[in-house]
C-alpha positions in Angstrom: 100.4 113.9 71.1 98.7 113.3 74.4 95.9 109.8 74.0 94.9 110.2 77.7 94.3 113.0 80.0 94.3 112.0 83.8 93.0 113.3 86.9 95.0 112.8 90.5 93.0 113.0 93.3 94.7 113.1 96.5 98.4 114.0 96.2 99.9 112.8 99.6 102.7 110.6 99.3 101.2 108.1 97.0 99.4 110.4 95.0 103.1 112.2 94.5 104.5 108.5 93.2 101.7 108.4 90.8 102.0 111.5 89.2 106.0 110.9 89.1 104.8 107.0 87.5 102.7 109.0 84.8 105.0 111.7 83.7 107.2 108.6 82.6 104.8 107.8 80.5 105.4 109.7 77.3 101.8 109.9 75.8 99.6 110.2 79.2 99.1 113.6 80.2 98.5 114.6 83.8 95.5 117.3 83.5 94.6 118.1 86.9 94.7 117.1 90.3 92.6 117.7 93.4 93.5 118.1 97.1 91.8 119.7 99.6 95.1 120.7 101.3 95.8 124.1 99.0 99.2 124.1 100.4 99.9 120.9 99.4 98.3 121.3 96.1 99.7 124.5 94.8 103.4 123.0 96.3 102.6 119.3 94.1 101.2 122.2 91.0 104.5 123.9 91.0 107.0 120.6 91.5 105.1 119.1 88.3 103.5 122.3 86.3 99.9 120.6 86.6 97.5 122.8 84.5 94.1 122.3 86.8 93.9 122.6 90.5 90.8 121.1 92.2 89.5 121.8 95.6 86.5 119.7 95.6 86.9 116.2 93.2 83.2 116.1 92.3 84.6 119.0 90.0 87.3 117.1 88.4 85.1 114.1 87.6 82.8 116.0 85.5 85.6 118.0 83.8 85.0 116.0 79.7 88.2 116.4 78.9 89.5 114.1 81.6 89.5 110.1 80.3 91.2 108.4 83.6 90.6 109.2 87.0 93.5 107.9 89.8 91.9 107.8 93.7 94.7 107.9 95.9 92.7 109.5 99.2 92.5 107.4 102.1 90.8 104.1 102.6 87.6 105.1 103.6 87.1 107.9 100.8 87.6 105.1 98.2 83.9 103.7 98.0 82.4 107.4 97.1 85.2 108.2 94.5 85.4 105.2 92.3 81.4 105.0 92.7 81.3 108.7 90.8 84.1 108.0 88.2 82.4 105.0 87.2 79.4 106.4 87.1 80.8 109.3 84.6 82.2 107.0 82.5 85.9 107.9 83.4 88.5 104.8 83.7 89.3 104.4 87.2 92.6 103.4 88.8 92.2 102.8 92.9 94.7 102.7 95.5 94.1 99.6 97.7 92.2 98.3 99.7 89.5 98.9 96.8 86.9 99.1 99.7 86.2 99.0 102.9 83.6 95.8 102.5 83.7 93.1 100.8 80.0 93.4 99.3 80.9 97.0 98.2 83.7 96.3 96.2 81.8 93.9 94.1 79.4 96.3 93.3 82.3 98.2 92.2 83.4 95.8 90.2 80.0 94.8 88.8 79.5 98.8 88.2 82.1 98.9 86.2 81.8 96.7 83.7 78.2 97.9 83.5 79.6 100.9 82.5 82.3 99.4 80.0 85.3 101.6 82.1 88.7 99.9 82.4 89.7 99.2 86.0 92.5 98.6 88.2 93.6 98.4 91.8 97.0 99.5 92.8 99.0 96.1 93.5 101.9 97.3 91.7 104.2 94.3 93.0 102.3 91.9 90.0 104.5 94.1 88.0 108.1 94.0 89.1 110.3 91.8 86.9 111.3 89.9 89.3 107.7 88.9 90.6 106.9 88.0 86.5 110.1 85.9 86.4 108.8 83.9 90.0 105.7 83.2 88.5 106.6 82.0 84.9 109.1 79.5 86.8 106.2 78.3 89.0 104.0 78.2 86.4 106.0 76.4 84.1 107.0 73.4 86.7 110.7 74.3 87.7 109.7 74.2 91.3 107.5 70.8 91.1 104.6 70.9 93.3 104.2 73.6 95.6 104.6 72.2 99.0 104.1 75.4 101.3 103.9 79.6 100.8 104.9 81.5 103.3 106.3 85.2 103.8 105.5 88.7 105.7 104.8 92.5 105.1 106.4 94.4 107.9 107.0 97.8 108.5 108.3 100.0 112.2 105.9 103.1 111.7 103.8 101.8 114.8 105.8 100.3 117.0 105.6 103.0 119.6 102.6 104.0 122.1 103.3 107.8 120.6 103.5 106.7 116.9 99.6 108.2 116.2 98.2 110.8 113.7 95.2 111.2 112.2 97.0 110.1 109.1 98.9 107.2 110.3 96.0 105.7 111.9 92.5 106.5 110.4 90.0 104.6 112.4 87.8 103.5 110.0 87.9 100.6 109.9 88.7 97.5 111.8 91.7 96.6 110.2 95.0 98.6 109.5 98.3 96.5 108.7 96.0 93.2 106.9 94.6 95.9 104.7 97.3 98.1 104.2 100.1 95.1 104.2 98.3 92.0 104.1 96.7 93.2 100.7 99.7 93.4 98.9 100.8 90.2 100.1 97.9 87.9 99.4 97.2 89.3 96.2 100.5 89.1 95.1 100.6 85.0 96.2 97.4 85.0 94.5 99.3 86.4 91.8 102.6 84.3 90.8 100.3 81.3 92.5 97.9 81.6 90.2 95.1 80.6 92.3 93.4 82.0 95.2 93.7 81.7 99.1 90.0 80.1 100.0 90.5 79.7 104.1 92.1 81.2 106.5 93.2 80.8 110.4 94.0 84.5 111.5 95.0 86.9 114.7 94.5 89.9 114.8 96.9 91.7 117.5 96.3 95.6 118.8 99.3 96.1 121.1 99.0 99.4 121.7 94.7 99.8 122.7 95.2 103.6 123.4 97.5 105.9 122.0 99.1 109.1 123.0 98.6 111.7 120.5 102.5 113.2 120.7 101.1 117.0 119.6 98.0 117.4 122.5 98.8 114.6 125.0 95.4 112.9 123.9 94.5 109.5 124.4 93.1 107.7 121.8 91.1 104.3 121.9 92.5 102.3 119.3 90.5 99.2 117.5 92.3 98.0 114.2 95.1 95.9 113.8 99.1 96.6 114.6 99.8 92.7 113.7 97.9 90.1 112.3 99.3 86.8 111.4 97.3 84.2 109.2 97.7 80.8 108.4 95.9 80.0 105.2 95.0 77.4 102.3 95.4 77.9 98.6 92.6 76.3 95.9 95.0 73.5 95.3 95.3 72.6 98.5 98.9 74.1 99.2 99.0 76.0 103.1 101.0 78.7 103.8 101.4 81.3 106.8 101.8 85.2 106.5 102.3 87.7 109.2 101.2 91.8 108.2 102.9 93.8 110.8 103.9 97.8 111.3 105.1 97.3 114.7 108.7 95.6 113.2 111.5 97.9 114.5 113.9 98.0 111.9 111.3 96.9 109.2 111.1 99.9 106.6 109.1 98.3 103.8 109.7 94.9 103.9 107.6 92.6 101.9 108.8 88.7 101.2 107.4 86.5 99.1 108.3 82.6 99.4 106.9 79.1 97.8 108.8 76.2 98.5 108.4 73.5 96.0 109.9 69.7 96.0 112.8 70.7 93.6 113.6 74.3 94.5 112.6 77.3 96.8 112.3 80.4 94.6 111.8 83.7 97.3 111.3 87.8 96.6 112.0 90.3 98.8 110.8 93.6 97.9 114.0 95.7 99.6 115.8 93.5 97.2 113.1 94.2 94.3 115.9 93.2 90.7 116.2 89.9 91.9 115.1 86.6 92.4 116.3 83.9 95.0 116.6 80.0 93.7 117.5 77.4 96.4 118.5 73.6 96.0 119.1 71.1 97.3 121.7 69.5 94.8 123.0 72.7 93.0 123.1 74.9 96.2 121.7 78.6 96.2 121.8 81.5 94.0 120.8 84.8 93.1 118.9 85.3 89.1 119.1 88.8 88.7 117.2 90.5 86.5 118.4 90.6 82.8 116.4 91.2 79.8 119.0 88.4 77.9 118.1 85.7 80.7 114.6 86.3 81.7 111.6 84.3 80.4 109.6 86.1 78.2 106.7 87.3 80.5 109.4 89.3 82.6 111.3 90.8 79.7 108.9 93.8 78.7 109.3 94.8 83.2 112.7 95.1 82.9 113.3 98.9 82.0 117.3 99.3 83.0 119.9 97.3 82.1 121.7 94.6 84.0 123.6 96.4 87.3 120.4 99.2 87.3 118.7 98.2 90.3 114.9 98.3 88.9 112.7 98.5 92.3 109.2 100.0 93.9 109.0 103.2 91.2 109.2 100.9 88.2 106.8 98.4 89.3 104.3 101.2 90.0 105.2 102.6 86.7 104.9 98.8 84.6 102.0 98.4 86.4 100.2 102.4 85.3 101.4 102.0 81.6 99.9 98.2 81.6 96.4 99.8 82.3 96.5 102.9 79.6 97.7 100.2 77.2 94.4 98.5 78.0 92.5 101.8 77.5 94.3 102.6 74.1 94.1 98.6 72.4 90.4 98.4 74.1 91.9 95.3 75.4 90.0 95.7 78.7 87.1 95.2 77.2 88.2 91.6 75.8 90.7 89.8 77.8 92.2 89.2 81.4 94.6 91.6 82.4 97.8 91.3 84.0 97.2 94.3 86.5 94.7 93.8 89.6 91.2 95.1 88.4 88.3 95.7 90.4 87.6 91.8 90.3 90.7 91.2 91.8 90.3 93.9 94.4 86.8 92.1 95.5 89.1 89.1 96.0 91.3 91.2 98.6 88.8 92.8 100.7 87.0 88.8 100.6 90.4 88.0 102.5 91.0 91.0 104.9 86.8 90.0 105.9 87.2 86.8 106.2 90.5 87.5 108.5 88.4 89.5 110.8 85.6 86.5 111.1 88.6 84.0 111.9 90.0 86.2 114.4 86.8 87.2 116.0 85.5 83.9 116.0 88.7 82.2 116.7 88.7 79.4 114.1 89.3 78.9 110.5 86.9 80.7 107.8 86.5 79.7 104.0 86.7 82.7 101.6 83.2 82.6 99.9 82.7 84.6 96.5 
């Protein structure tokens, strides 16, 4: 028996990953989905036997028998989307950034709630085991005091004068690799930290100003971001530095995550996703891999394989999904904090990629202000 029917709009690579995420849930039943590609929705209809096509998502939204609505269209299509699903009471999960503007997304946020809809924004990485296990060892003093954070999301897809598409490179914004990258990153710091970043010192690189479309010869003005590094302080006082980059040859996907304490370093790399790194100074260096018979007890329940299964980016997207229909079905949403990024959360993000642009315009440090 199905408790949730869901609606995909946008089924592009991530749209694709969510659908696969879903159909590993046993009781969530994908409905429909809408694209405005028909090519590419009657090819992602027949791959996963979807019963409703949509052309037009304003459609699918009103359809009654739909309960959760996931927006993975681009950036600058998010705003519009979640604004109607709300608004028709359907539950709402958002690819990231959850807007383009800071001041918009907490009128998401406060729409939301207004509306009594569960919410989430898709920062998957909260939801790896390995990410759970980090944090409860933080958390629970292993490290000592935090000393420093530091770490980088990089990726090669724009390395090259010729690497442009209308895909690759939406310009709609004046950011691209902080809010694409750099939003993973901080919120997953804010995550296993369990605090915020509240100032930040960034630059904001464009190393490629005009591109050359490789299909019609075009040049193309370019204004967002290929790099932006950031130096930045926590609540507690802890710094840190972070670089967001998709100009790193060699770079397919690589996120790392790294707090070094005054008794140990613990470090996650995401190409390395079912383990955890532990340095020392005394004991030396070693690799915790994920085991449900080791882990503490908030990173049991994300471990889904057994020990020698490498768990990685498809889990966590999946741990993450199933965290916020089991907040539908309990009602929990409505009474608790949840463990995946909600609309709240994805005000804090965009408060970060704004205030990056204000440092790096204005060339000094800006606090984040909520």
């Amino acid at each position: 028996m199905y408790l949730l029917n869901i609606g995909v709009i946008g089924v592009g690579f991530i749209g694709a990953m969510h659908i696969d995420a879903i159909r590993r849930i046993p009781w969530a039943n994908i409905m429909a989905i809408s694209e405005s590609n028909q090519n590419l929705s009657q090819e992602v209809k027949d791959k996963f036997c979807i019963e409703l096509v949509y052309t037009d998502w304003h459609e699918m939204i009103t359809n009654p028998q739909i309960n959760v609505i996931h927006n993975c269209t681009p950036n600058h299509l998010h705003d519009e989307i979640n604004r109607a699903a709300i608004e028709a009471g359907k539950h709402i999960y958002s690819e990231k950034p959850l807007s383009l503007k800071a001041d918009t997304a907490k009128e998401l946020w406060k729409l939301a709630i207004k509306h009594k809809v569960a919410h989430a924004v898709n920062h998957q990485y909260r939801l790896n085991a390995a990410v759970q296990e980090m944090k409860d060892r933080i958390q629970n003093g292993e490290c000592g005091r935090p000393l420093f954070v530091r770490g980088y999301y990089l990726q090669e897809s724009h390395s090259r004068k010729t690497d442009y598409s209308k895909r690759l490179i939406p310009e709609t914004s004046l950011t691209r690799a902080i809010s694409d990258l750099g939003s993973h990153w901080a919120d997953t710091v804010k995550y296993v930290m369990n605090q915020p970043i509240v100032s930040v010192m960034a630059d904001m690189q464009t190393h490629h100003p005009v591109r050359i479309d490789p299909v019609t010869g075009d040049e193309i003005a370019i204004h967002s971001d290929d790099t932006t590094s950031v130096l930045f302080q926590m609540a507690d006082g802890t710094p840190g530095m972070m670089m967001a980059s998709k100009a790193a040859c060699g770079h397919k996907n690589d996120l790392l995550v790294t707090v070094d304490g005054e008794e140990c370093e613990l470090s996650w790399h995401q190409q390395q996703p079912d383990r955890l790194c532990i340095n020392r100074r005394e004991q030396g260096n070693c690799e915790v891999f994920m085991n449900s018979k080791l882990a503490t007890a908030s990173a049991g329940p994300y471990i889904t394989l057994p020990p020698g299964h490498v768990m990685g980016w498809s889990e966590a997207l999946r741990n993450n999904i199933l965290a916020f229909y089991t907040s539908i079905w309990s009602g929990s949403y409505l009474i608790s904090e949840q463990i995946y990024a909600t609309f709240e959360d994805g005000w804090y993000t965009n408060l970060f990629i704004d205030a990056c642009i204000k440092s790096s315009q204005d060339k000094r440090w800006v606090n984040i202000i909520n």
